[in-house]
N, C-alpha and C positions, 0 to 999 in steps of 0.2 A: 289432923294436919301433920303430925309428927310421924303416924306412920304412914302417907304417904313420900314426904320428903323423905325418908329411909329407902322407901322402895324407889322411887326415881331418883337415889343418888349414885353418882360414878366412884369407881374403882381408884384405887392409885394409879397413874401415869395417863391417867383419859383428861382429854381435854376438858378445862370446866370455866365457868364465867367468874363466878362468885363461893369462897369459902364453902357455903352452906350447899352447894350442888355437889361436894364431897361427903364420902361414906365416912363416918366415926369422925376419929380425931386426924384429920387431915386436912390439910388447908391445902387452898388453890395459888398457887405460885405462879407469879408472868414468868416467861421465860425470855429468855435471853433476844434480845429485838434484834440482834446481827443475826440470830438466825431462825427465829420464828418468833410470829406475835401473839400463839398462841399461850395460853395457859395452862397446866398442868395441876393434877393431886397429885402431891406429895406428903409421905409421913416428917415427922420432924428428924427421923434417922433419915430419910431419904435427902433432904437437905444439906445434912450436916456431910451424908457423902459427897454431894456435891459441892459440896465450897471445899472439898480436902486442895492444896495444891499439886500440882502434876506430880511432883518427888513423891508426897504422902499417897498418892492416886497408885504410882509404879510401886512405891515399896508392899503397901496389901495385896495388890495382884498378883506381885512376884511370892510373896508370904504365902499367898492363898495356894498359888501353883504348888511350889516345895510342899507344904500341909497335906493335901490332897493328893500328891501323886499321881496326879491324870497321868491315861493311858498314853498320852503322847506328851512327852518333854517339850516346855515351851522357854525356847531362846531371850535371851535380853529385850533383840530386836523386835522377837513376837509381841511380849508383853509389852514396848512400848508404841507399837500399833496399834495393838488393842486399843488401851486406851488412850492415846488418840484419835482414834475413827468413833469409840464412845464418850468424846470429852463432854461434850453439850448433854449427855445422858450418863453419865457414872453410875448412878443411882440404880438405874435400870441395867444396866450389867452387872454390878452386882445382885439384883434380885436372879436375874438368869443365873449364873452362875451359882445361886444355893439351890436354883430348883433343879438342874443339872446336874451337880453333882451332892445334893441331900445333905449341905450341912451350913451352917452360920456363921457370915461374916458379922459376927458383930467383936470387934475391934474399938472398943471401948477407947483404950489407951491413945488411938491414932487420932480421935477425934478432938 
Protein backbone atom coordinates (compact mmCIF):
# COMPACT_ATOMS: atom_id res chain seq x y z
CA UNK A 1 0.00 0.00 0.00
CA UNK A 2 2.65 2.46 0.76
CA UNK A 3 4.30 1.99 -2.42
CA UNK A 4 1.59 2.65 -4.28
CA UNK A 5 0.45 5.85 -2.46
CA UNK A 6 4.04 6.98 -3.37
CA UNK A 7 3.68 6.31 -6.90
CA UNK A 8 -0.02 7.97 -7.31
CA UNK A 9 1.10 10.93 -5.23
CA UNK A 10 1.14 14.60 -6.66
CA UNK A 11 4.07 17.12 -6.80
CA UNK A 12 4.07 20.36 -5.07
CA UNK A 13 1.50 23.16 -6.40
CA UNK A 14 -0.87 20.13 -8.10
CA UNK A 15 -4.07 20.15 -7.11
CA UNK A 16 -4.82 17.57 -4.31
CA UNK A 17 -7.97 16.51 -1.92
CA UNK A 18 -6.36 15.24 1.14
CA UNK A 19 -2.77 15.56 2.99
CA UNK A 20 -1.87 11.95 2.15
CA UNK A 21 -2.52 12.53 -2.08
CA UNK A 22 0.86 14.55 -1.55
CA UNK A 23 4.55 13.48 -2.33
CA UNK A 24 6.92 13.41 1.13
CA UNK A 25 6.49 15.92 3.67
CA UNK A 26 3.86 18.03 2.01
CA UNK A 27 0.66 18.87 3.08
CA UNK A 28 -2.55 19.78 0.91
CA UNK A 29 -3.60 23.46 1.68
CA UNK A 30 -7.30 25.02 0.64
CA UNK A 31 -6.56 27.85 -1.03
CA UNK A 32 -7.85 31.03 -0.80
CA UNK A 33 -12.05 30.76 -1.56
CA UNK A 34 -12.03 34.46 -3.25
CA UNK A 35 -10.17 32.95 -5.62
CA UNK A 36 -10.23 29.22 -6.00
CA UNK A 37 -11.71 26.26 -4.09
CA UNK A 38 -9.19 24.25 -5.16
CA UNK A 39 -6.41 22.71 -3.16
CA UNK A 40 -2.99 22.82 -3.37
CA UNK A 41 0.60 20.72 -2.20
CA UNK A 42 2.56 22.86 -0.50
CA UNK A 43 6.11 22.43 1.42
CA UNK A 44 6.02 24.02 4.79
CA UNK A 45 8.74 26.66 3.09
CA UNK A 46 6.15 27.07 0.51
CA UNK A 47 3.67 28.33 3.02
CA UNK A 48 5.66 30.25 5.07
CA UNK A 49 6.30 32.24 1.54
CA UNK A 50 2.97 32.75 1.38
CA UNK A 51 1.75 34.22 4.38
CA UNK A 52 5.04 36.82 4.11
CA UNK A 53 3.20 40.30 3.95
CA UNK A 54 3.17 42.33 0.57
CA UNK A 55 6.32 44.71 2.16
CA UNK A 56 8.23 41.24 3.16
CA UNK A 57 6.97 39.81 -0.42
CA UNK A 58 8.66 43.36 -2.30
CA UNK A 59 11.68 43.48 -0.19
CA UNK A 60 13.00 39.51 -1.27
CA UNK A 61 12.20 40.06 -4.74
CA UNK A 62 13.75 43.31 -4.80
CA UNK A 63 16.95 41.54 -2.60
CA UNK A 64 16.74 38.61 -5.09
CA UNK A 65 16.85 41.01 -8.13
CA UNK A 66 20.14 43.32 -6.89
CA UNK A 67 21.80 39.50 -5.70
CA UNK A 68 21.38 38.00 -9.13
CA UNK A 69 21.95 40.66 -11.56
CA UNK A 70 19.54 39.53 -14.07
CA UNK A 71 20.28 40.51 -17.57
CA UNK A 72 17.77 43.14 -17.44
CA UNK A 73 17.41 45.59 -14.54
CA UNK A 74 14.12 45.52 -12.92
CA UNK A 75 12.29 48.86 -11.64
CA UNK A 76 10.34 49.37 -8.28
CA UNK A 77 7.30 49.41 -10.31
CA UNK A 78 8.45 45.92 -12.08
CA UNK A 79 8.82 44.31 -8.97
CA UNK A 80 5.69 45.50 -7.49
CA UNK A 81 3.73 43.97 -10.35
CA UNK A 82 5.32 41.10 -10.22
CA UNK A 83 4.22 40.38 -7.16
CA UNK A 84 1.09 41.38 -7.39
CA UNK A 85 -0.08 39.51 -10.41
CA UNK A 86 1.60 36.55 -8.25
CA UNK A 87 -0.04 37.43 -4.89
CA UNK A 88 -2.45 34.38 -4.58
CA UNK A 89 0.85 32.15 -5.76
CA UNK A 90 4.20 33.77 -4.14
CA UNK A 91 5.40 30.36 -3.47
CA UNK A 92 5.38 29.52 -6.94
CA UNK A 93 7.29 32.33 -8.20
CA UNK A 94 9.61 31.97 -6.04
CA UNK A 95 10.16 28.25 -7.09
CA UNK A 96 10.54 29.85 -10.84
CA UNK A 97 12.69 32.17 -10.05
CA UNK A 98 15.47 29.54 -8.39
CA UNK A 99 14.94 27.31 -11.34
CA UNK A 100 15.66 30.40 -13.65
CA UNK A 101 18.07 31.78 -12.48
CA UNK A 102 20.01 28.43 -10.38
CA UNK A 103 20.13 29.63 -7.07
CA UNK A 104 18.18 29.78 -3.47
CA UNK A 105 15.83 31.77 -1.92
CA UNK A 106 16.02 30.60 1.15
CA UNK A 107 15.82 33.75 3.42
CA UNK A 108 15.64 32.39 6.69
CA UNK A 109 15.82 35.62 8.44
CA UNK A 110 12.42 37.07 6.42
CA UNK A 111 10.45 34.38 7.53
Amino acid sequence: TSITSSINCVAEFETCVMSRDCCGDIECVAGDWAVTTDSTCLSKRSQAFDALSEDKRLDLITRFYDETSSEKEKTAEDIKSLVKKNSNSFSKLIYRLERKYKVSVDRRDEL
